[in-house]
C-alpha positions as CSV (number, residue, x, y, z in Angstrom):
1,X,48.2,30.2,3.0
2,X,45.6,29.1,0.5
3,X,48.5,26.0,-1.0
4,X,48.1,25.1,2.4
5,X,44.8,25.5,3.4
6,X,44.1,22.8,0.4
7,X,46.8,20.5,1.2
8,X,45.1,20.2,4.9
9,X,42.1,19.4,2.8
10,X,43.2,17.1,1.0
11,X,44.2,14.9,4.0
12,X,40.7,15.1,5.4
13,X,39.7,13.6,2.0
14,X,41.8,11.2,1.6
15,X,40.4,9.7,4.3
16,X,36.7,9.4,3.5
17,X,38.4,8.4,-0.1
18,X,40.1,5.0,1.6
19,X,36.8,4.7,3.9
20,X,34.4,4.6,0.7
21,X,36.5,1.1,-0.9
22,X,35.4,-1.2,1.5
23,X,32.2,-0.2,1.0
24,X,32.3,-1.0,-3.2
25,X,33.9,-4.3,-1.9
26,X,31.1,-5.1,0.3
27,X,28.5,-4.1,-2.5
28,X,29.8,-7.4,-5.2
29,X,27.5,-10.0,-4.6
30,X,28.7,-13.9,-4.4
31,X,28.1,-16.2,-7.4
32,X,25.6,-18.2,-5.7
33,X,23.1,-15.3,-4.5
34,X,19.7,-15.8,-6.5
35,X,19.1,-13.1,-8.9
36,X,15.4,-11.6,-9.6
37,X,15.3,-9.8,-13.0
38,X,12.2,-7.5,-12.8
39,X,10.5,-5.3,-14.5
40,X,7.5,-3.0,-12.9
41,X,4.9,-6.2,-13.9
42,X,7.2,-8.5,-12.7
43,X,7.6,-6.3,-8.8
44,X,3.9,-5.8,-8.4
45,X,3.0,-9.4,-9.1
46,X,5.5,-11.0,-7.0
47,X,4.4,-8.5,-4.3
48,X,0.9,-9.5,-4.6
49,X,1.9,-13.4,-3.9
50,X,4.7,-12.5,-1.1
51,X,3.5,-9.2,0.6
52,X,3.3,-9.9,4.6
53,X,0.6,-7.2,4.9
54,X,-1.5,-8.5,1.9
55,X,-1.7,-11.7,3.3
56,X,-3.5,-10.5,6.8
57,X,-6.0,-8.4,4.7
58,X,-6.7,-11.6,2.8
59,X,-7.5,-13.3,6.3
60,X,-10.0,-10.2,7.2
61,X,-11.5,-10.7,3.9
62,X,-12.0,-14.5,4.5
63,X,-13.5,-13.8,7.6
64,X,-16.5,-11.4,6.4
65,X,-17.1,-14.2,3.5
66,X,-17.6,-16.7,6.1
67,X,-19.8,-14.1,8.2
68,X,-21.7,-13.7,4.9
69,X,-22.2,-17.3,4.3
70,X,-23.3,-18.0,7.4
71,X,-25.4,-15.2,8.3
72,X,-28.7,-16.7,8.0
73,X,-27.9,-19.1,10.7
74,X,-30.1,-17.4,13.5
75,X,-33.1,-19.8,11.7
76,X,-31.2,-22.5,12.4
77,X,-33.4,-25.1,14.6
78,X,-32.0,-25.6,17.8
79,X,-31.9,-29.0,19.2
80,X,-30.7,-30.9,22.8
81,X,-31.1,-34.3,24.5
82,X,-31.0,-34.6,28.5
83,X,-31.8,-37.9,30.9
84,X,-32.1,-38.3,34.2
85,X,-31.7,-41.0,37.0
86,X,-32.9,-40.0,40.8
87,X,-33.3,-42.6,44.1
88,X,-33.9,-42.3,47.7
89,X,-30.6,-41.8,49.3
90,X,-31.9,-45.1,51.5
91,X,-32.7,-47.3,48.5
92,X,-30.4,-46.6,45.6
93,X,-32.0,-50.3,43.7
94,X,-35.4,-48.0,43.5
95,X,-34.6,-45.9,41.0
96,X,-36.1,-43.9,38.1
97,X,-35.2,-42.7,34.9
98,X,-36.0,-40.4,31.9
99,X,-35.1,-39.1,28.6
100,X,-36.3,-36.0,26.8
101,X,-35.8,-34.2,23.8
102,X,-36.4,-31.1,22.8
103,X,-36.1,-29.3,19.2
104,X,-36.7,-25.3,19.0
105,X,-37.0,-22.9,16.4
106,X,-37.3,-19.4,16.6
107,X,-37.8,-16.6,13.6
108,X,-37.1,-12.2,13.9
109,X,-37.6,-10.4,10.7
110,X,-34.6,-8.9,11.3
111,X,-33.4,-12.0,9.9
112,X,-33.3,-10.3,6.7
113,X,-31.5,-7.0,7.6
114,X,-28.6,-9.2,9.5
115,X,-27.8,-11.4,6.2
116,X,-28.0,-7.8,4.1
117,X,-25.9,-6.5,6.4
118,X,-23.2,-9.4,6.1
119,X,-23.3,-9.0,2.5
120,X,-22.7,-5.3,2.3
121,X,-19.7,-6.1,4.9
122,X,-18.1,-8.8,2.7
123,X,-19.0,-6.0,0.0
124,X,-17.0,-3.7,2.0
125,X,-14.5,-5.9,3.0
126,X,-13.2,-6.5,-0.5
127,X,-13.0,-2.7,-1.4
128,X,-10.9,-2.9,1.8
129,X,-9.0,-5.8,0.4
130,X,-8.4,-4.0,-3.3
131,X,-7.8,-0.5,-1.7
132,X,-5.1,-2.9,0.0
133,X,-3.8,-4.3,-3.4
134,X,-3.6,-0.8,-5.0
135,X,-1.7,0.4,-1.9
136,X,0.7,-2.2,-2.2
137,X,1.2,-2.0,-5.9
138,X,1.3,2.1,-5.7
139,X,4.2,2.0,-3.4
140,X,5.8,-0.7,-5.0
141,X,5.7,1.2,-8.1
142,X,7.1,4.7,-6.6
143,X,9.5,2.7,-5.1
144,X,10.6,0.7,-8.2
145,X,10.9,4.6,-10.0
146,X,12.8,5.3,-6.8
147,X,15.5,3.0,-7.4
148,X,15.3,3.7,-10.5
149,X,15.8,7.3,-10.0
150,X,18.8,6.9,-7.3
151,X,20.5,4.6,-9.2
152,X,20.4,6.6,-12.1
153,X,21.6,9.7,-10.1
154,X,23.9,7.6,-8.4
155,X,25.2,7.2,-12.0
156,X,25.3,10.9,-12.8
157,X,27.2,11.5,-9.3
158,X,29.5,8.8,-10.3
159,X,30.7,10.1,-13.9
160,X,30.8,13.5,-12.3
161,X,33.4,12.5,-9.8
162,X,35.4,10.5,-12.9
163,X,35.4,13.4,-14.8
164,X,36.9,15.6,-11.7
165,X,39.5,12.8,-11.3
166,X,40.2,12.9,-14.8
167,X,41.2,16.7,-15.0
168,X,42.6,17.0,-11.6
169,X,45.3,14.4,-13.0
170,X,45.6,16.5,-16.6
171,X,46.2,19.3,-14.3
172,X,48.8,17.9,-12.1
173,X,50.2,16.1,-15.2
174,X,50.4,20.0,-16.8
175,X,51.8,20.9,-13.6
176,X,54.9,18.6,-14.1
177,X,55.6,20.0,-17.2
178,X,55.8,23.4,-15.8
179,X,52.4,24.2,-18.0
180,X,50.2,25.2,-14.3
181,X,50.2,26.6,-11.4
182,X,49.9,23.8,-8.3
183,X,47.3,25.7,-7.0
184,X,45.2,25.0,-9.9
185,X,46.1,21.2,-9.4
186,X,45.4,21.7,-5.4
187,X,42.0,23.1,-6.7
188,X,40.9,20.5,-9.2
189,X,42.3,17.9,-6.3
190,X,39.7,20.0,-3.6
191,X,37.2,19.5,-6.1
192,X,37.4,15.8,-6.8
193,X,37.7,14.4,-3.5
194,X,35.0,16.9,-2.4
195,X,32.6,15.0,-4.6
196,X,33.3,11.8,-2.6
197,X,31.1,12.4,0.7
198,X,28.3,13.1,-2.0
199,X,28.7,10.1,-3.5
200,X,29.0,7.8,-0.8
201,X,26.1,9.3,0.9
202,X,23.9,8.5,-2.8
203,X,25.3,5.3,-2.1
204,X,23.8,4.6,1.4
205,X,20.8,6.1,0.8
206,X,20.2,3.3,-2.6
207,X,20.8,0.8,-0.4
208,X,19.0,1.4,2.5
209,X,15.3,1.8,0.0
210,X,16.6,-1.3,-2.0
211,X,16.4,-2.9,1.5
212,X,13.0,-1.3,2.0
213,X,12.3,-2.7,-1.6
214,X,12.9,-6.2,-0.6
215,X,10.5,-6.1,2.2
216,X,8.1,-4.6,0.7
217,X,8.2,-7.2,-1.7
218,X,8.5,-9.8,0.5
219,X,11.9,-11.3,-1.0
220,X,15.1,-12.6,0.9
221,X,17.7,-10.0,1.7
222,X,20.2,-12.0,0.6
223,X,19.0,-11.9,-2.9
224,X,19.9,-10.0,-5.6
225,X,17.9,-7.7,-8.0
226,X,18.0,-6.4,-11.6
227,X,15.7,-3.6,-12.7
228,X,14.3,-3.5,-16.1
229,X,13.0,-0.3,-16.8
230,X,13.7,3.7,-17.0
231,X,12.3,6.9,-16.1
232,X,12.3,7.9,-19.8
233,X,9.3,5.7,-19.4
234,X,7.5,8.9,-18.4
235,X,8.3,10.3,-22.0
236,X,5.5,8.5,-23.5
237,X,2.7,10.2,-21.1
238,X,0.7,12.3,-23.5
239,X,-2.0,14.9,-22.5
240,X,-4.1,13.3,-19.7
241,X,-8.2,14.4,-19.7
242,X,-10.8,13.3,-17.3
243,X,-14.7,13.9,-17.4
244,X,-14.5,15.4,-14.0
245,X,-18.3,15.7,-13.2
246,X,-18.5,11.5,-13.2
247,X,-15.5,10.6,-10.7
248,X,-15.4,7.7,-8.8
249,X,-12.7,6.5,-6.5
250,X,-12.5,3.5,-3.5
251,X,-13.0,6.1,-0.9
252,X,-16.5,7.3,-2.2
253,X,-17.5,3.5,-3.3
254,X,-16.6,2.5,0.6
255,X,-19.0,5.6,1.5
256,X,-21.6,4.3,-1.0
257,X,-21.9,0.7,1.0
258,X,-21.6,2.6,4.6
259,X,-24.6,4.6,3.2
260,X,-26.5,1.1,2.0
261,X,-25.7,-0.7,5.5
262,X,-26.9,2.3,7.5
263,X,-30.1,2.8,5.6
264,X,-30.3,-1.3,6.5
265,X,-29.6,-0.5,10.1
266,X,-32.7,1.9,10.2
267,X,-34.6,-0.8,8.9
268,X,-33.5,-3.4,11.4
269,X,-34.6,-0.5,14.1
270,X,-37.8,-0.2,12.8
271,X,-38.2,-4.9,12.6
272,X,-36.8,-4.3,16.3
273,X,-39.4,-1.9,17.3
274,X,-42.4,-3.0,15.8
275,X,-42.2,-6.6,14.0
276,X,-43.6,-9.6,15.9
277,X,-41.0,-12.4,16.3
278,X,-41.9,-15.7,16.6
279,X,-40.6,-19.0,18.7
280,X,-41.7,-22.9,18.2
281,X,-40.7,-25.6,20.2
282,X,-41.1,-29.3,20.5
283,X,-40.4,-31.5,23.5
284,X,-41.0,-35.5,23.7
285,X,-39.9,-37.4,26.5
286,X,-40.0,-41.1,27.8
287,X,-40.4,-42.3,31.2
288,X,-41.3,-45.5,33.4
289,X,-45.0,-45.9,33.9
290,X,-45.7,-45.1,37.3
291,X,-44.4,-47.0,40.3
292,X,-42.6,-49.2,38.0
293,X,-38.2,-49.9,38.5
294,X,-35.9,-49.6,35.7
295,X,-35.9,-53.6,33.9
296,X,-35.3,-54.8,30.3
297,X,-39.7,-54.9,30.7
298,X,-40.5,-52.0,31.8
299,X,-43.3,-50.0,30.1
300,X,-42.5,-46.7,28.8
301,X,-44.6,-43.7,29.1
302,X,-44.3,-41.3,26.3
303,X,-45.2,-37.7,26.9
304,X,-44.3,-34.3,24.4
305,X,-45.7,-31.1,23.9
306,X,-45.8,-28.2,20.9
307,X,-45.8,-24.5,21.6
308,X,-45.7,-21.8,19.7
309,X,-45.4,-18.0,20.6
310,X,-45.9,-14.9,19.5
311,X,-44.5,-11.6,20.8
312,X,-45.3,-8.1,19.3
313,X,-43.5,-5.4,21.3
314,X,-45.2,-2.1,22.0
315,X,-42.7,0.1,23.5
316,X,-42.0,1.6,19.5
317,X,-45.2,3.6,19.4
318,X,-44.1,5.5,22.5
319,X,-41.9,8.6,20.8
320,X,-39.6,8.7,23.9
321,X,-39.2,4.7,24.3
322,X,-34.9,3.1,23.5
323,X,-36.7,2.0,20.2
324,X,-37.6,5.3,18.7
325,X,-34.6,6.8,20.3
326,X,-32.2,3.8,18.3
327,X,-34.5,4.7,14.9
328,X,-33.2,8.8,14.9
329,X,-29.8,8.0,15.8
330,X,-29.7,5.5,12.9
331,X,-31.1,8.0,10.7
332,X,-28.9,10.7,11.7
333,X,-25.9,8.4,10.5
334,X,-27.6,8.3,7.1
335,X,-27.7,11.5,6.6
336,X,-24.0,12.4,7.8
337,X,-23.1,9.3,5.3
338,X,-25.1,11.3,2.5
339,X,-23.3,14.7,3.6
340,X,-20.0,12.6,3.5
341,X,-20.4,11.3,-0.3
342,X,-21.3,14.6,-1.3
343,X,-18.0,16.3,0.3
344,X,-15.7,13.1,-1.0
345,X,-17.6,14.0,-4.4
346,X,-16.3,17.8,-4.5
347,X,-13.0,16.5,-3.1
348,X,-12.4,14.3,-5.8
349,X,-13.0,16.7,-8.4
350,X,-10.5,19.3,-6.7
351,X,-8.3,17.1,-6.4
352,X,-8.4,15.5,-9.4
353,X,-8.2,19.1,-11.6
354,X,-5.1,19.8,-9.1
355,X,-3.1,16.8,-9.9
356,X,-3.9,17.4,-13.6
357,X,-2.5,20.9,-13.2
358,X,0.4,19.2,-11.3
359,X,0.9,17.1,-14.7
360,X,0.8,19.6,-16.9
361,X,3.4,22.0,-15.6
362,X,5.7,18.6,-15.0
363,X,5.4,18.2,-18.6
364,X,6.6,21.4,-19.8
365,X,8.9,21.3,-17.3
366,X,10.8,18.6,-18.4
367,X,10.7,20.2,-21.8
368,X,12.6,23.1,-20.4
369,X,15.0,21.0,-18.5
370,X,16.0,19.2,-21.6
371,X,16.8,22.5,-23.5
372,X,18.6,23.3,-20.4
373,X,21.4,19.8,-20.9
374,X,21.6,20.4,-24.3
375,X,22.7,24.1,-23.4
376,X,24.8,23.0,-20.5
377,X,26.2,20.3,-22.3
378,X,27.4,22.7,-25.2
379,X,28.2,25.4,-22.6
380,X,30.9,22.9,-21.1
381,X,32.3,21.6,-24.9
382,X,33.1,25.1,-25.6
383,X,34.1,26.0,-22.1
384,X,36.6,23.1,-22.1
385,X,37.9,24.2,-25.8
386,X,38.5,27.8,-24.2
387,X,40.4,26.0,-20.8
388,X,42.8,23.9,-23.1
389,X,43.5,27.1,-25.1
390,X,44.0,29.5,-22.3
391,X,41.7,31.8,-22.4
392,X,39.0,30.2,-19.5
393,X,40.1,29.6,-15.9
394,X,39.4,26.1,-13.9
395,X,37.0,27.6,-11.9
396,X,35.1,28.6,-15.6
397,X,36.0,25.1,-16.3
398,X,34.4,23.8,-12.9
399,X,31.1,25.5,-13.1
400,X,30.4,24.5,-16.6
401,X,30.8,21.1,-15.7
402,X,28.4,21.5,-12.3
403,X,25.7,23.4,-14.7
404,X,25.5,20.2,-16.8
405,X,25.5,17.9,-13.6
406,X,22.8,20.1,-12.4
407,X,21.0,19.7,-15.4
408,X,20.9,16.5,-15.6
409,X,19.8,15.6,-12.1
410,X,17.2,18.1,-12.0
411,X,15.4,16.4,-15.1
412,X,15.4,13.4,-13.6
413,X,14.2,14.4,-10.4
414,X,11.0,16.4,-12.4
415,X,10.4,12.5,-14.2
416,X,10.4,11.2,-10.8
417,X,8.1,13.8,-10.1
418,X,5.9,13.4,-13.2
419,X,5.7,9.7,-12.2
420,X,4.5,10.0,-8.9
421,X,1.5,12.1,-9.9
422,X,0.3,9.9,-12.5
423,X,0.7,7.1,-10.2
424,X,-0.8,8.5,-7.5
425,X,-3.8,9.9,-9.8
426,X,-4.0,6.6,-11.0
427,X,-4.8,5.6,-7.4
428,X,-7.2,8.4,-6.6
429,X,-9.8,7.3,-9.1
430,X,-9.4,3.7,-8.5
431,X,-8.8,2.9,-12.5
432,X,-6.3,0.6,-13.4
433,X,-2.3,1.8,-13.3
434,X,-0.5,2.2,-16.8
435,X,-4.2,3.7,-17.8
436,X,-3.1,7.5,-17.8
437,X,-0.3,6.4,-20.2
438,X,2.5,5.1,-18.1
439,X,2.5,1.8,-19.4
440,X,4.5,-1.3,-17.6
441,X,6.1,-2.3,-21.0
442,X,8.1,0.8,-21.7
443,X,10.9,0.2,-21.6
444,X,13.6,-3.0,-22.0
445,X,16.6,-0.6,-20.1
446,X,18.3,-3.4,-17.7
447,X,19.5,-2.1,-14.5
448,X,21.8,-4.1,-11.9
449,X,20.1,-3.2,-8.6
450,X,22.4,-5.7,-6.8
């Protein structure tokens, strides 16, 4: 029952074995596909030129610029032309004309709060703008150590399934020579075409984030790309240590100028409830002297007048008035600001002695998991010594060889791991990435991404 069991087995995966060679097929690119050889620099910089979403923020950050540039324009003088031509309805040839100009100028002394306040925008808007860069370049980087990580897995998954191909046909040649039992060839059979599903699957999944890659990137699907890099890069990361009472990150900068612009807006309260304004205007205008038509002769009359005003409101000594009301509410959003720096403040620091913690333990961790291949690796030399001789089963043979797949995969999953936390305390603080140690020029390891 168990022969055929297995045998039924075997059909189901020799079906998913013929369904996974198109596939291969499909992954060789043509000769004429344009190939990008890139290394983490390389990925981040090409980003920041192509990136669809860095390009809007760029446009926001235009915009404030201009706002800034502009924002004294309210002083601007103010200036128009008009003329007019009226008759009787009865005697259209008796008409009169007249032309006037007038040129205005008015002046608030909130004037100075409204160009401050442009300038701490634009100041805002390009912490917005960098916080955007830094986003971009953090996921292109966890991305690139991603692919990295997959393909390298993908690898691993790959030499596994060679290596379970390889004995199931030094069983079945033993087999022929009367040496072993079929059901140990049936079993090493199971076992290799069991691996397939898994490795297709680790093939899908690489190729649907190398697609997600490419637009993040902002580079043609139909072009290839070669990785140049490793996540032995991680190796290199020494002990990390951080003066955690003097932390700064975008987050609590972008607080810092919300805190300046509010403090600005109680000022521009205050202009608006008690500050005069003031308002000139000039007007000159030219018209026939009386009784006189409209002719190449005719006698101009010139009249203009100058005013200038004053107005001081009052309603901002009144305690109840929309004035005082506006100058409390401003205040009160100066002090939530204040109570949110001083909560981003504590946050930083927790989570900044987290992700060190975090580090740490990834560190020894990958010590451990190293000792663990080089035990796994030996365990299977000796194990396979003991199969050839007699004296270990396949299934002895089988586990020994999982244990060191295991292995393996697990340590690169805790450098993927390692990499992301430096990556993304890197971000956290704002400072530049490759700072904590994880530097772009690690490694020269070329990897065909396709």
């Amino acid at each position: 029952m168990i022969v055929y069991a297995l045998v039924a087995l075997l059909g189901v995966f020799s079906a998913l074995e013929a369904a996974a060679q198109p596939a291969s097929e499909a992954a060789a690119q043509p000769a004429s596909v344009a190939v990008h050889t890139l290394s983490i620099s390389d990925a981040v910089s090409y980003a920041q030129d192509h990136n669809i979403s860095l390009a809007r923020s760029k446009i926001s950050l235009d915009a404030a610029r201009r706002t800034k540039n502009t924002s004294w324009n309210s002083i601007s003088p103010s200036g128009s032309v008009s003329g007019t031509v009226s008759a009787p309805d009865d005697s259209l040839s008796d008409y009169t004309a007249s032309l006037t100009g007038t040129v205005s100028v008015s002046f608030s002394p909130n004037l100075f709060t409204t160009i401050k306040n442009a300038s701490l925008s634009y100041e805002q808007g390009k912490i917005t703008w960098q916080e955007a860069c830094r986003t971009v370049e953090l996921n292109i980087r966890k991305s690139y150590y991603a692919l990295l990580y997959e393909l390298e897995n993908l690898e691993l998954q790959k030499r596994n399934l060679e290596t379970a191909k390889q004995q199931w046909q030094n069983n079945k040649a033993k087999y022929e020579q009367g040496r072993m039992s079929e059901l140990d060839v049936l079993s090493a059979e199971v076992k290799y075409k069991n691996l397939l599903p898994t490795v297709q699957s680790a093939e899908v999944t690489y190729k649907n984030d190398l697609a997600s890659f490419r637009q993040l990137l902002g580079l043609p699907a139909d072009e290839a790309i070669v990785l140049t890099g490793s996540l032995d890069d991680i190796l290199q990361v020494g002990d990390i240590s951080l003066d955690v009472e003097h932390l700064s990150s975008p987050d609590l900068e972008k607080l810092q100028v919300q805190l300046k612009s509010a403090r600005t807006t109680v000022t521009a309260k205050r202009f608006s409830a008690y500050a005069p304004s003031l308002s000139a205007r000039w007007q000159h205008g030219l018209i026939p002297s009386s009784g006189e038509h409209i002719s190449a002769s005719s006698q101009l009359d010139q009249s203009g007048t100058v005013s200038v005003t004053a107005s001081i409101p009052l309603d901002g000594i009144l305690p109840w008035s929309s004035y005082a009301v506006a100058i409390d509410t401003a205040k009160d959003t100066v002090a939530d600001l204040q109570l949110q720096i001083q909560n981003e403040q504590t946050s930083l620091r927790v989570e900044a002695e987290s992700a060190l913690r975090t580090i740490s333990q990834s560190r020894s961790a990958i010590l451990s998991k190293q000792a663990s291949i080089e035990l796994a690796a030996r365990t299977l030399d000796m194990t396979e010594q003991a199969y050839n001789r007699g004296t270990k089963d396949l299934l002895s043979l089988q586990n020994a060889s999982d244990s060191l797949l295991s292995a393996e995969v697990s340590l690169k999953s805790e450098q993927r791991t390692l990499i992301n936390a430096v990556l993304s305390l890197e971000y956290t603080l704002g400072v530049p990435f490759g700072s904590l140690g994880l530097s772009d020029a690690a490694s020269s390891t070329t990897t065909n991404a396709e």
